[in-house]
DSSP file (Angstrom, degrees, kcal/mol; ACC not computed):
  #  RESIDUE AA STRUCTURE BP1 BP2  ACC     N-H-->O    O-->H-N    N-H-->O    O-->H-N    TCO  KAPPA ALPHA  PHI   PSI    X-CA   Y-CA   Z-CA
    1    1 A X              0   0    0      0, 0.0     2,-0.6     0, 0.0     0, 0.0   0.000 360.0 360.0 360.0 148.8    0.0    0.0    0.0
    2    2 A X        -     0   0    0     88,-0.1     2,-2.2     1,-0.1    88,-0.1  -0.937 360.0-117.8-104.7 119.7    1.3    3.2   -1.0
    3    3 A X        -     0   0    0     -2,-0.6     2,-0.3    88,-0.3    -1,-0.1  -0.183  44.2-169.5  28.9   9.5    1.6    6.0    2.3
    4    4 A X        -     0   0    0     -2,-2.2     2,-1.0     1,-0.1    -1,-0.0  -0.003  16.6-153.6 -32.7  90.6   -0.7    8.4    0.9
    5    5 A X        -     0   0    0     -2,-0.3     2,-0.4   148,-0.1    -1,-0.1  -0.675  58.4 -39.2-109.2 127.7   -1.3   11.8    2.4
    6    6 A X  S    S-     0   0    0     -2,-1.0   156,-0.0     2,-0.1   154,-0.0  -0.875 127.8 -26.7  83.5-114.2   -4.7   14.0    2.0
    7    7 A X  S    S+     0   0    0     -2,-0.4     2,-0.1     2,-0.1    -1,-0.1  -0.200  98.8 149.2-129.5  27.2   -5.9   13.3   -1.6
    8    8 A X        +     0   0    0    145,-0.1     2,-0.4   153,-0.1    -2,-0.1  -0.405  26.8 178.5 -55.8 132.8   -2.0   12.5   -2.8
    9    9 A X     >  -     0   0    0     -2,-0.1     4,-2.1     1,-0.1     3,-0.2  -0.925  37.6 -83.2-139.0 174.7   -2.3    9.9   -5.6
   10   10 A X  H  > S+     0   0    0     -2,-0.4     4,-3.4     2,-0.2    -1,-0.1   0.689 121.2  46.4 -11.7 -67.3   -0.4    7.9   -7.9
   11   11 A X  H  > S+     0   0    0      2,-0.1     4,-1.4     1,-0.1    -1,-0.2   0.927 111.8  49.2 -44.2 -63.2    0.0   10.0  -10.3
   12   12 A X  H  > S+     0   0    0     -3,-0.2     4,-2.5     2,-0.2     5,-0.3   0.866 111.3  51.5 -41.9 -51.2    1.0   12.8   -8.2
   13   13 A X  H  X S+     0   0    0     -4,-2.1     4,-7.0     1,-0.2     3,-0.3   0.998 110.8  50.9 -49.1 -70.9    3.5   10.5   -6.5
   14   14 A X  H  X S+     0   0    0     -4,-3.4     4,-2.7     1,-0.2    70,-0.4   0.862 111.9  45.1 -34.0 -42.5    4.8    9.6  -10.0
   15   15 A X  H  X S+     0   0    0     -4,-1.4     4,-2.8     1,-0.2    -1,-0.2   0.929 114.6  47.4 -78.5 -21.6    5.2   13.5  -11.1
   16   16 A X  H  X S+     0   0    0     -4,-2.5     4,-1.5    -3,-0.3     5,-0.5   0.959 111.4  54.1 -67.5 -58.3    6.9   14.4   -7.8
   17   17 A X  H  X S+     0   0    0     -4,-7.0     4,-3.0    -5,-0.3     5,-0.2   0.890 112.1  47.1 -41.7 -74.1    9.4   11.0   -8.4
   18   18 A X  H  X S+     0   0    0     -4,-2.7     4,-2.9     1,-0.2     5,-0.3   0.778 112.4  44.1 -48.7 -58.2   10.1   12.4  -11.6
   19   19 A X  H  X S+     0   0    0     -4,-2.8     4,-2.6     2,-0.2     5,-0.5   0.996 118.7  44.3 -55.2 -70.0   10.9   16.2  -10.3
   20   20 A X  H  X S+     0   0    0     -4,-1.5     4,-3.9     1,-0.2     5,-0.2   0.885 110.1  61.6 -33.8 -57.5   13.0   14.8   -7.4
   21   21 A X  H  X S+     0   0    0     -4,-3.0     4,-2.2    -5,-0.5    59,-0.3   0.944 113.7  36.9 -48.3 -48.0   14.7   12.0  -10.4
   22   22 A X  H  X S+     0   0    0     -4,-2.9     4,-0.6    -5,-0.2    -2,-0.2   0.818 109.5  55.4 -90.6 -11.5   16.0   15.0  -12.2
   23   23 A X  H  X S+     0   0    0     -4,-2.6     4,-2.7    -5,-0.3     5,-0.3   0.900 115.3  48.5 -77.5 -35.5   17.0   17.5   -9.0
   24   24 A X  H  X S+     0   0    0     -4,-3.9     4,-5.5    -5,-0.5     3,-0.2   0.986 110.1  55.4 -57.2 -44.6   19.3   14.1   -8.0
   25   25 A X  H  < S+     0   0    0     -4,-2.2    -1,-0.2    -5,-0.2    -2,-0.2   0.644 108.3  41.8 -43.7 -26.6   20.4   14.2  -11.5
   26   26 A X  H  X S+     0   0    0     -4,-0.6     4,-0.7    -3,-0.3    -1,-0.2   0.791 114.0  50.5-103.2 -31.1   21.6   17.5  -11.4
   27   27 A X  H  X S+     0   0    0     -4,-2.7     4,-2.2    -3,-0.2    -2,-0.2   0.852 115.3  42.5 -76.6 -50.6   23.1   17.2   -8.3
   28   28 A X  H  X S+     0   0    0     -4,-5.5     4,-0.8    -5,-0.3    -2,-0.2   0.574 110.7  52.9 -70.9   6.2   25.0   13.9   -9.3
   29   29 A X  H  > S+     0   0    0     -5,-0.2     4,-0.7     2,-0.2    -1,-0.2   0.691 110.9  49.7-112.2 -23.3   26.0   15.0  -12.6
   30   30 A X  H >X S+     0   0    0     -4,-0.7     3,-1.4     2,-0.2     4,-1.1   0.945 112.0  53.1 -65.4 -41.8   27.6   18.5  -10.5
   31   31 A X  H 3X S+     0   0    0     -4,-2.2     4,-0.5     1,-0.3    -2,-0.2   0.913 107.6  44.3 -71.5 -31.2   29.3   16.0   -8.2
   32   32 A X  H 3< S+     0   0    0     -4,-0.8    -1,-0.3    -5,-0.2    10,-0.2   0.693 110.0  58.2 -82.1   0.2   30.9   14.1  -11.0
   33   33 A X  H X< S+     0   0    0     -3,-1.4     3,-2.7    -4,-0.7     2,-1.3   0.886 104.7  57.0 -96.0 -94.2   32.0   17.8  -12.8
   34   34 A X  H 3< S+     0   0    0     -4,-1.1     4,-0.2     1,-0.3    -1,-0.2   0.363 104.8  44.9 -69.3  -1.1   33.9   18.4   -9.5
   35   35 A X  T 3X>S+     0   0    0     -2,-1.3     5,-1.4    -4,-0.5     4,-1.1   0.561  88.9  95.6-113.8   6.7   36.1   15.4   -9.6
   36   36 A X  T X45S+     0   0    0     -3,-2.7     3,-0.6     4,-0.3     4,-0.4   0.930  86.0  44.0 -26.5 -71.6   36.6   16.4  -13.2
   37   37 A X  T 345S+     0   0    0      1,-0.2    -1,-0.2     2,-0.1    -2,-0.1   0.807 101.2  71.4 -69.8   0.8   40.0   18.3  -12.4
   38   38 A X  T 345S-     0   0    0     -4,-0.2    -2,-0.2    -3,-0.1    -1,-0.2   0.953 112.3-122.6 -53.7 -73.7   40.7   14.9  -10.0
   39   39 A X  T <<5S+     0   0    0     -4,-1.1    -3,-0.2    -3,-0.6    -2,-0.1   0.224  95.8 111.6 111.9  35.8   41.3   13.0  -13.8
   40   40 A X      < +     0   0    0     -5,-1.4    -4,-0.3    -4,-0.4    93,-0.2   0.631  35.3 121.9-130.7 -25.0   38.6   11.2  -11.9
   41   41 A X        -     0   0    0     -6,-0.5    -8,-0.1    -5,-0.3    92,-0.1  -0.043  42.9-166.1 -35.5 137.8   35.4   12.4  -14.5
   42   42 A X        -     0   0    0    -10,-0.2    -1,-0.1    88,-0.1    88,-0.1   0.855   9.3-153.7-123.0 -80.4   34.0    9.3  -15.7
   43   43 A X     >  +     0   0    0     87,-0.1     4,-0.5     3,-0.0     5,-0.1   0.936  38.7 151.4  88.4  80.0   31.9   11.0  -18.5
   44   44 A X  H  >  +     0   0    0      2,-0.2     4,-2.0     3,-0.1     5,-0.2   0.711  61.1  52.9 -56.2 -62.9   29.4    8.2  -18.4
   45   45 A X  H  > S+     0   0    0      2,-0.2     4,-1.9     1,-0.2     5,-0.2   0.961 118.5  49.2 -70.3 -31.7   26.1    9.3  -19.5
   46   46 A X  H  > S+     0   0    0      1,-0.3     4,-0.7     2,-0.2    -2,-0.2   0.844 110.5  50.0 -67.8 -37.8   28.6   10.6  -22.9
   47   47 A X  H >X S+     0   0    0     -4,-0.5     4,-3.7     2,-0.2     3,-0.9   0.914 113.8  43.4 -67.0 -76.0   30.2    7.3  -23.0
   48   48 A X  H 3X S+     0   0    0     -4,-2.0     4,-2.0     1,-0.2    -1,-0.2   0.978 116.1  45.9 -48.5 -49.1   26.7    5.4  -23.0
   49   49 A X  H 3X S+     0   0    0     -4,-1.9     4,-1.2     1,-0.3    -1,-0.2   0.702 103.9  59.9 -79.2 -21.7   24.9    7.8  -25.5
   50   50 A X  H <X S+     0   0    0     -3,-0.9     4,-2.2    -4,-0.7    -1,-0.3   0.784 115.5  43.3 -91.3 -38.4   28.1    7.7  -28.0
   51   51 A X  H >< S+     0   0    0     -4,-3.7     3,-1.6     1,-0.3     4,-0.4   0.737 111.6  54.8 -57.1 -75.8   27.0    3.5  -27.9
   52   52 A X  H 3< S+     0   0    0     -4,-2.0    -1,-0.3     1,-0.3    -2,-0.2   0.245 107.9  38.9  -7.2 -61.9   24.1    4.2  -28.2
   53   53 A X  H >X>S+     0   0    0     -4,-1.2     3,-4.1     1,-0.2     4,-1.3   0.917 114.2  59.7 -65.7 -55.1   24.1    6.1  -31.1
   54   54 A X  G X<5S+     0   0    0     -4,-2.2     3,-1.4    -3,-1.6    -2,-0.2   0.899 103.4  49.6 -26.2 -62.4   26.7    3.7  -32.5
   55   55 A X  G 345S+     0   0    0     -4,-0.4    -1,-0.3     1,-0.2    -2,-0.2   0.380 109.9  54.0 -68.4   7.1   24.3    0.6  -32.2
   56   56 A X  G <45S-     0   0    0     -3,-4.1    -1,-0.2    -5,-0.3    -2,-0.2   0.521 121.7-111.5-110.5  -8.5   21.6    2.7  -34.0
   57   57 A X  T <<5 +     0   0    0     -3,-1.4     2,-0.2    -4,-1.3    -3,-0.2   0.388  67.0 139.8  76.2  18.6   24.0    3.3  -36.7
   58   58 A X      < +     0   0    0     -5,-1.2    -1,-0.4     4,-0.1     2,-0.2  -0.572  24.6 174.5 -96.9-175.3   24.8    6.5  -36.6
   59   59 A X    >   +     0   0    0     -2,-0.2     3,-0.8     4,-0.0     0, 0.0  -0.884  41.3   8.1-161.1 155.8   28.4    7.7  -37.2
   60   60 A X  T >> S-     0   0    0     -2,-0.2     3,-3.6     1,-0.2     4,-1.8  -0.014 126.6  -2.1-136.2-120.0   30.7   10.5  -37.6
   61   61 A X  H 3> S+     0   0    0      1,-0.3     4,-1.9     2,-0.2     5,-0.5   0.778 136.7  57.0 -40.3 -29.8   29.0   14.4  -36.9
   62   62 A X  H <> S+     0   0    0     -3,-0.8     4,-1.9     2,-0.2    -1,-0.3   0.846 112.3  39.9 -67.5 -28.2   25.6   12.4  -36.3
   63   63 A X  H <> S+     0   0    0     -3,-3.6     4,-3.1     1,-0.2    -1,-0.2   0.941 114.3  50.7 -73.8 -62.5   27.5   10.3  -33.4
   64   64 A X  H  X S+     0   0    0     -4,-1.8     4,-1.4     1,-0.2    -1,-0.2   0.672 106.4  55.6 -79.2  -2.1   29.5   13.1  -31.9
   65   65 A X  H  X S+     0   0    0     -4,-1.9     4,-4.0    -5,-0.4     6,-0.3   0.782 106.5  50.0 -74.6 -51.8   26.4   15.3  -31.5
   66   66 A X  H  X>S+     0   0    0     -4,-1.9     5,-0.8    -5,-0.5     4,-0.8   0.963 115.1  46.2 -43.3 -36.0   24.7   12.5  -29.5
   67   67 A X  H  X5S+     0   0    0     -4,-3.1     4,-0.6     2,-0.2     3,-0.5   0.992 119.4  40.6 -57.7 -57.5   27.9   12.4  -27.3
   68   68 A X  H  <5S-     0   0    0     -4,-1.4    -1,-0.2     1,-0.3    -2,-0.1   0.715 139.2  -0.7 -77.7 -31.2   28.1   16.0  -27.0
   69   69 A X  H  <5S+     0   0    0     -4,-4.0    -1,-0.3    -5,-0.2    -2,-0.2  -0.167 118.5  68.8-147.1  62.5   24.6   17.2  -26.5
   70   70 A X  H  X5S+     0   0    0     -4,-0.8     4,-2.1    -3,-0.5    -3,-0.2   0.206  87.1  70.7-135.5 -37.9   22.2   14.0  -26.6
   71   71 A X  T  <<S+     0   0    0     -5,-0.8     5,-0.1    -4,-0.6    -4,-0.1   0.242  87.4  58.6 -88.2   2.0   23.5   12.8  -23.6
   72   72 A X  T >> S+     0   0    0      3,-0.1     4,-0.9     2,-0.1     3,-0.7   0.597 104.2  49.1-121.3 -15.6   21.9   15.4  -21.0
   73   73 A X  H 3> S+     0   0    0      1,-0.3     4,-2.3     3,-0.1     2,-2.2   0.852 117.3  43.4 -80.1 -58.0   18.3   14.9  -21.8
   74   74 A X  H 3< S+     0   0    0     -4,-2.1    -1,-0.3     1,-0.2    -2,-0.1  -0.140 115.7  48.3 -66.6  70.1   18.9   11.0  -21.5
   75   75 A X  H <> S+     0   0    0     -2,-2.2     4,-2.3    -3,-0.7    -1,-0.2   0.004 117.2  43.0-114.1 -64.9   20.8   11.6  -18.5
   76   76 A X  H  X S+     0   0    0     -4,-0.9     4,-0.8    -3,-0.3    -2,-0.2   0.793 117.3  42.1 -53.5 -42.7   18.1   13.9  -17.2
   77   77 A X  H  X S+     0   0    0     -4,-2.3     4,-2.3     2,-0.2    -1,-0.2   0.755 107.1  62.4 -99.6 -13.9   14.9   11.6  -18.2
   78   78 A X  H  > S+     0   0    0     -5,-0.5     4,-2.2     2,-0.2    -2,-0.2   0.820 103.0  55.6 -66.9 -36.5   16.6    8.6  -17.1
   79   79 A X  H  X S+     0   0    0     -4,-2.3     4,-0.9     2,-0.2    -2,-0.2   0.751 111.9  36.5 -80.6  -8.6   16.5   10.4  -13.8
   80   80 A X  H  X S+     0   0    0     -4,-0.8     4,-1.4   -59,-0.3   -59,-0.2   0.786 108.1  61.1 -91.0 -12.9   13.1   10.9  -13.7
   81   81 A X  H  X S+     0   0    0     -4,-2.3     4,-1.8     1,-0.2     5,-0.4   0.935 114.4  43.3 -45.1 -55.3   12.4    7.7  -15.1
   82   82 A X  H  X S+     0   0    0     -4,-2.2     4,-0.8     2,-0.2    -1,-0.2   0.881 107.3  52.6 -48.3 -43.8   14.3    6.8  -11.9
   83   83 A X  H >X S+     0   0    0     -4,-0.9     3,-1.7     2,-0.2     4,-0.7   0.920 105.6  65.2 -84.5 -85.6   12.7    9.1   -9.4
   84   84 A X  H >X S+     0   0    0     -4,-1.4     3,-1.5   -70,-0.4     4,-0.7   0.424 107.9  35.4   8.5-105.4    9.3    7.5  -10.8
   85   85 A X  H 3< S+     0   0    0     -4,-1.8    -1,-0.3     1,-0.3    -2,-0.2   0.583 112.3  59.5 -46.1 -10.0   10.0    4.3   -9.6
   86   86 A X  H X< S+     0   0    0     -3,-1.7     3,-1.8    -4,-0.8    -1,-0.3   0.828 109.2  47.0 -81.4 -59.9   11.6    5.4   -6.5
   87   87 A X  H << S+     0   0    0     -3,-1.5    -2,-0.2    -4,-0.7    -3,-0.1   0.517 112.1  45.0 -96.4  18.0    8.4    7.2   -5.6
   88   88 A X  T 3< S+     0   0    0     -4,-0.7     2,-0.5    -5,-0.2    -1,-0.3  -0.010  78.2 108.9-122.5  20.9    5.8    4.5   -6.3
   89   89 A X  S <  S-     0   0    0     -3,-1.8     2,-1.2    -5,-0.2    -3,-0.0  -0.799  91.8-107.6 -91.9 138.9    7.6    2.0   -4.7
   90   90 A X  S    S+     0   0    0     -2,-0.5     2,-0.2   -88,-0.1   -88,-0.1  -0.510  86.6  87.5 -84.5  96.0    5.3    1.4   -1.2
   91   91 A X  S    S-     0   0    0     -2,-1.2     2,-0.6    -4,-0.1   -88,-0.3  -0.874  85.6 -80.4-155.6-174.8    7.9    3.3    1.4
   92   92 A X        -     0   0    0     -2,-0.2     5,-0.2     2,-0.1    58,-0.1  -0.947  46.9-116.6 -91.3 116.6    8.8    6.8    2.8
   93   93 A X        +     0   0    0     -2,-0.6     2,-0.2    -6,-0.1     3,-0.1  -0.485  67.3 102.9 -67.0 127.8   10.7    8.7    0.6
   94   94 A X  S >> S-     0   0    0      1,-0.2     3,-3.1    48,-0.1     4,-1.0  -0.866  76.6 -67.6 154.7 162.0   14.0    9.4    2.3
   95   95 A X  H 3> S+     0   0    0      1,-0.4     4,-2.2     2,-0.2     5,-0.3   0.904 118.1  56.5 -57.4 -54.2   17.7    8.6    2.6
   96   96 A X  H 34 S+     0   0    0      1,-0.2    -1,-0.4     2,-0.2     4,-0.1   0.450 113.0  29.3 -85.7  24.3   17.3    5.7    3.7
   97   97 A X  H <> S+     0   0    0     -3,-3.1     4,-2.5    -5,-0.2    -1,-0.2   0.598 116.2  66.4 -94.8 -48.9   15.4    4.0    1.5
   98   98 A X  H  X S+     0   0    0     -4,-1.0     4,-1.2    44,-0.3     5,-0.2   0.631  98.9  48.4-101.7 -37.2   17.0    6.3   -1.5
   99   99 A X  H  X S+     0   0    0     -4,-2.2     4,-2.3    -5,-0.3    -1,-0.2   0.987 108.4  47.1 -86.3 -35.7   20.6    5.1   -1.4
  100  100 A X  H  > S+     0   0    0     -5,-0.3     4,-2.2     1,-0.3    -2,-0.2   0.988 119.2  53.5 -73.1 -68.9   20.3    1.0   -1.3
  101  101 A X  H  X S+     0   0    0     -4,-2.5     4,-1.5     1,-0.2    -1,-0.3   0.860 114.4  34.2 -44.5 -25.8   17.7    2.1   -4.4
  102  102 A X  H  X S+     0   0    0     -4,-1.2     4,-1.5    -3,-0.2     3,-0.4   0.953 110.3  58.3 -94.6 -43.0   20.1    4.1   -6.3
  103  103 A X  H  X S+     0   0    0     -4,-2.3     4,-1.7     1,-0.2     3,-0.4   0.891 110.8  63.7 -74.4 -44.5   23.2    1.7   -5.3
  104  104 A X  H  X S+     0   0    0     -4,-2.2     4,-2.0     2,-0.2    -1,-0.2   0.857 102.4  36.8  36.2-103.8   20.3   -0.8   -7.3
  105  105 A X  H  X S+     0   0    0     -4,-1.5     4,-0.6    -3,-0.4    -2,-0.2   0.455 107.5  63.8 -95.7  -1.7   20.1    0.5  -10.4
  106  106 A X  H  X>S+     0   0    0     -4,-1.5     4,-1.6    -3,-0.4     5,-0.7   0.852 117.0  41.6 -72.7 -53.7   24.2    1.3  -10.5
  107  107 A X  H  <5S+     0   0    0     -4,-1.7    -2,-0.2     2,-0.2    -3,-0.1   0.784 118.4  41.7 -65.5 -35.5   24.0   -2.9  -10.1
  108  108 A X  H  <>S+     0   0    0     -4,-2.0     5,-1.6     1,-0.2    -1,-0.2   0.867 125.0  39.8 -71.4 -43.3   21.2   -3.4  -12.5
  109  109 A X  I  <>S+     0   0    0     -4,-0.6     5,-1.0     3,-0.2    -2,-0.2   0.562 122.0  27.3 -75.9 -29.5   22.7   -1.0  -14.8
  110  110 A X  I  <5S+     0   0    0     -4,-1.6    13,-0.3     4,-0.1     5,-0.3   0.509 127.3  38.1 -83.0 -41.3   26.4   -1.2  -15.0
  111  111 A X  I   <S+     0   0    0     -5,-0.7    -3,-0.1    11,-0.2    -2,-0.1   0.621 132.6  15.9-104.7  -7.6   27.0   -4.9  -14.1
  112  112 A X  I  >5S+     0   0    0      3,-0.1     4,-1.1     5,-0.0     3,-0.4   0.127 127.4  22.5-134.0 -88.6   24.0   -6.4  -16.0
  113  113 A X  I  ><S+     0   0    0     -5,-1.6     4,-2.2     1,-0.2     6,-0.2   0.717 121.5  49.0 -14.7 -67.8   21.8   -4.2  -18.9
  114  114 A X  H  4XS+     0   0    0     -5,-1.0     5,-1.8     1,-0.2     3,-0.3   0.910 121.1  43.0 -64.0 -51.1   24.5   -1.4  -20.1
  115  115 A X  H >45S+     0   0    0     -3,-0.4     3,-4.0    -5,-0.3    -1,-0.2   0.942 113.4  54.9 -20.8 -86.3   27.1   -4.9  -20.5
  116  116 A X  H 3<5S+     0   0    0     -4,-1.1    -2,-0.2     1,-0.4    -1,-0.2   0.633 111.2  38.8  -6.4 -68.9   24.4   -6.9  -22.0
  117  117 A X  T 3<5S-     0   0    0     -4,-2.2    -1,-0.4    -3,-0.3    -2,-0.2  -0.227 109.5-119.7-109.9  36.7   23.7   -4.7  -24.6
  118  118 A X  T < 5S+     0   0    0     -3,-4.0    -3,-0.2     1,-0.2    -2,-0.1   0.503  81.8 113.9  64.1   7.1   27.3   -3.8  -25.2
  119  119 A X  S   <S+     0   0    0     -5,-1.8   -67,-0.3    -6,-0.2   -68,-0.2   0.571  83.7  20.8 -80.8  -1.1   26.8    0.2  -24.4
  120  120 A X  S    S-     0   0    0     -6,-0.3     2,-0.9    -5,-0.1    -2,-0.1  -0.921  84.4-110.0-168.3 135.5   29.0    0.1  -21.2
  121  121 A X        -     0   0    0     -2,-0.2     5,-0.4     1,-0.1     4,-0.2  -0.681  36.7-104.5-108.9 138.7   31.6   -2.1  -19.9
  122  122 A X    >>  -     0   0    0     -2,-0.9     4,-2.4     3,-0.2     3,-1.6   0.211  31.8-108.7 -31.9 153.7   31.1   -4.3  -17.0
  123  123 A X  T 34 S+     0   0    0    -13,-0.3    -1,-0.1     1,-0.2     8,-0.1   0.861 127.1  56.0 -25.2 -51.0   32.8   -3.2  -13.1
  124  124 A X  T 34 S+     0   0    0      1,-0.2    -1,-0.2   -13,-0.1    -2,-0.1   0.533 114.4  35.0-100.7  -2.1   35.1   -6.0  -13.9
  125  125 A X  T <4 S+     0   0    0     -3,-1.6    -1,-0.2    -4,-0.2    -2,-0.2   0.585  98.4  84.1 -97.4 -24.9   36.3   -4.4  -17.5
  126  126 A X  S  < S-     0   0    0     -4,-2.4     5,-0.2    -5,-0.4    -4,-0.0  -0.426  96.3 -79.5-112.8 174.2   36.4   -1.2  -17.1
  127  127 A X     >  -     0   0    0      1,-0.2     4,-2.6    -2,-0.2     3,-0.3  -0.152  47.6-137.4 -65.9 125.5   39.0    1.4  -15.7
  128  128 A X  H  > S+     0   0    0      1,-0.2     4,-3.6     2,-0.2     5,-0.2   0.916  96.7  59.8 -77.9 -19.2   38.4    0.9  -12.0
  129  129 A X  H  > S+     0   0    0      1,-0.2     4,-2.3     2,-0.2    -1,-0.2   0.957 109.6  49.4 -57.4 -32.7   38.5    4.7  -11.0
  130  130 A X  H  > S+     0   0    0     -3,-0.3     4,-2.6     2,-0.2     5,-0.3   0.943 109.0  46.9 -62.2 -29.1   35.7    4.9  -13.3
  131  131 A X  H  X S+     0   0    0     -4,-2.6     4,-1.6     1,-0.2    -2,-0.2   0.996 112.7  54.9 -50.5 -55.3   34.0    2.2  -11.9
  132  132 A X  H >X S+     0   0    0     -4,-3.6     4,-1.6     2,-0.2     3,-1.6   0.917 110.3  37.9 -42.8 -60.2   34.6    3.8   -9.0
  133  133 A X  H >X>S+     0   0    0     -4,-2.3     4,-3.4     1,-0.3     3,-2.0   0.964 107.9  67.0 -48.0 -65.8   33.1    7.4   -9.7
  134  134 A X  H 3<5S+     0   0    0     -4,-2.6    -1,-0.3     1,-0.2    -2,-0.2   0.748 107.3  37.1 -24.3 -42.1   30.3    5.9  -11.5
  135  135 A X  H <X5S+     0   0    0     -3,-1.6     4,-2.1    -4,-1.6    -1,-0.2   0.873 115.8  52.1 -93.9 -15.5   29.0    4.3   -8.2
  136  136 A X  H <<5S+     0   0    0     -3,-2.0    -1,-0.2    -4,-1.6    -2,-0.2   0.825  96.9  60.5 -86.9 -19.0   29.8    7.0   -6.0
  137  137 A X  T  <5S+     0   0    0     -4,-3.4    -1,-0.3    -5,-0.4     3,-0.2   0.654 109.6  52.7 -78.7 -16.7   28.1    9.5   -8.0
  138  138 A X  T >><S+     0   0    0     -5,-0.6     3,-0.6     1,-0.2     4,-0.6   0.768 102.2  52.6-102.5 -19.2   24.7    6.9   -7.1
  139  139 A X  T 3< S+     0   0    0     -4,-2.1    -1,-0.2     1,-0.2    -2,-0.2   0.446 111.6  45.5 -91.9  14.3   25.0    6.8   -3.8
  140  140 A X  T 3> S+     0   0    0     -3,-0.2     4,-0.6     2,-0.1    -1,-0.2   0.343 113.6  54.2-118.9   3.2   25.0   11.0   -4.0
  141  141 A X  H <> S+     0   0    0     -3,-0.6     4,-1.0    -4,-0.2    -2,-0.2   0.566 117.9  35.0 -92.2  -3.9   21.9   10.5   -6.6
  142  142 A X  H  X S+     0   0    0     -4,-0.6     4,-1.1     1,-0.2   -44,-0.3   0.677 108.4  60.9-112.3  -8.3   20.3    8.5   -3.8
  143  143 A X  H  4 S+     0   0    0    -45,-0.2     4,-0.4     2,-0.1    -1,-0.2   0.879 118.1  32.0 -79.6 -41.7   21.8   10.7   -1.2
  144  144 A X  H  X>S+     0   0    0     -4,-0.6     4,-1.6     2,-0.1     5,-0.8   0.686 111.8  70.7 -99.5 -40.6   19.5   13.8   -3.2
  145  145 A X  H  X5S+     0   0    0     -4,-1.0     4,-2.8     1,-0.2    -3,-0.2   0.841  99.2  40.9 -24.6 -72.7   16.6   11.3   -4.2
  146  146 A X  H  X5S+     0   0    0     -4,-1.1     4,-2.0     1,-0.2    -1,-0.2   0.661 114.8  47.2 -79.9 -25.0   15.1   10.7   -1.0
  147  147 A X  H  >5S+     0   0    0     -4,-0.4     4,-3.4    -5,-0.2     5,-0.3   0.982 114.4  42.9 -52.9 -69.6   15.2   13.9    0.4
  148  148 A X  H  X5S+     0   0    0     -4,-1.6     4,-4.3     2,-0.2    -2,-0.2   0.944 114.6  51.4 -32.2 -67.7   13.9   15.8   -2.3
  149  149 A X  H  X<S+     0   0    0     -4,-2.8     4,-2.6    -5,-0.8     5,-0.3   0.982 112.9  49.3 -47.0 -62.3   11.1   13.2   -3.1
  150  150 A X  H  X S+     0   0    0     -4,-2.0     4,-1.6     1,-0.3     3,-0.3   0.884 112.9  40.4 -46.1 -51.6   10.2   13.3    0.3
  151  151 A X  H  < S+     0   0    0     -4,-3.4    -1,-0.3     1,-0.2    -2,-0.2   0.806 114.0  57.1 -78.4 -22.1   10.0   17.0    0.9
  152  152 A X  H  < S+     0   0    0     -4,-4.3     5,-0.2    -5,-0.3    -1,-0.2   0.948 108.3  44.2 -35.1 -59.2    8.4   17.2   -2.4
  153  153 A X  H  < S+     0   0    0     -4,-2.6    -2,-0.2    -3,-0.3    -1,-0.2   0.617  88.0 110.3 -80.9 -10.6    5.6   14.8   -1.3
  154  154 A X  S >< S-     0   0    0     -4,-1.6     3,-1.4    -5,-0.3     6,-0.1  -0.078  81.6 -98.8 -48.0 137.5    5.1   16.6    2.3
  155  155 A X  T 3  S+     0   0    0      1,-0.2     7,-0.1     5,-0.0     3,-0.1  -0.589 113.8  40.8 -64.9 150.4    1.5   18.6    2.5
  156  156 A X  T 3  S+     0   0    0      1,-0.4    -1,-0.2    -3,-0.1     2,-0.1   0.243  91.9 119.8 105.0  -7.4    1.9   22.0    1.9
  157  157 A X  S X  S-     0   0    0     -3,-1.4     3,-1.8    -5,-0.2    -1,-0.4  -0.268  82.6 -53.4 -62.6 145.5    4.3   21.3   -0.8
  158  158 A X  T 3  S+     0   0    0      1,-0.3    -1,-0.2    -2,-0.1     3,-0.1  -0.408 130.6   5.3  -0.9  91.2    3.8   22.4   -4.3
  159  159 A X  T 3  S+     0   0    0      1,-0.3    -1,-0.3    -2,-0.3     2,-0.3   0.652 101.4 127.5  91.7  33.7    0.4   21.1   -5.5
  160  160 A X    <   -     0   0    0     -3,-1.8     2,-0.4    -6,-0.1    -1,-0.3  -0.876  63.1-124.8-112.3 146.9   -0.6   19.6   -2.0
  161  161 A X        -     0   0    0     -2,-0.3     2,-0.4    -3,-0.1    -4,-0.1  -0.607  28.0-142.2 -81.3 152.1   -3.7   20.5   -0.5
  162  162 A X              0   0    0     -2,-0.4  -156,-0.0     1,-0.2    -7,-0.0  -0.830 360.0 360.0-106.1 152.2   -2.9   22.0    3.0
  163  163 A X              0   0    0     -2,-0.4    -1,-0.2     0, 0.0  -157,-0.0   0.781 360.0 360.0 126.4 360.0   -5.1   21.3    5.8
């Protein structure tokens, strides 16, 4: 059963996951730009989005635009896609619930899908400081998730009735 409060519903929940998905987004994708002068930048979502495009067939300008500017709307709707399912999942939105999800979908997503489908290389292939960044930069999207979501979904909130 989903935690409802006043006349909060499903939907709602969903568009609030979604708002919440992208403020995490924005917040992990600043935390991996500060460890940019590190050498420590993982450029990840670019990395993915340059397969991507690759396995769709495109190539040369068509390719490096997807790297270059393709890659922050999916970066960005992949986080609310996330925060979605973060915030219909039957809990309290909040850190602790927010990081074991996000630390999750770094498992589902690095070590089984992105592999799979050849857009990413497994934990056990790939340069382990990226590996590294990559995960710590989910545990600071889950660090932002649950917070967010939560205070999102609080009455009195943006599109809650108060009262």
């Amino acid at each position: 059963m989903f935690d409802q409060v006043g006349d909060q519903t499903r939907t709602r929940r969903a568009l609030v996951g979604a708002a919440g998905g992208v403020g995490a987004t924005v917040v992990m994708t600043g935390f991996m730009r500060l460890l940019r002068p590190r050498g420590a930048w993982a450029q990840s979502p670019q990395v993915i989005q340059s397969a991507a495009a690759e396995r769709a067939g495109m190539r040369g300008p068509a390719r490096a635009t997807a790297r270059t500017v393709g890659w922050l709307p999916g970066h960005l709707g992949m986080g609310a896609a996330l925060g979605t399912g973060y915030a219909l999942l039957p809990h309290r939105p909040g850190i602790r619930t927010s990081v074991p999800y996000a630390l999750a979908v770094w498992a589902v997503s690095y070590a089984g899908v992105m592999p799979a489908l050849r857009l990413y290389p497994s934990p056990a292939k790939d340069v382990r400081s990226r590996g590294l960044t990559t995960l710590a930069a989910h545990v600071v999207f889950g660090a932002a998730l649950g917070p967010l979501t939560g205070a999102l979904l609080r009455p009195g909130r943006i599109g809650c009735r108060v009262g």
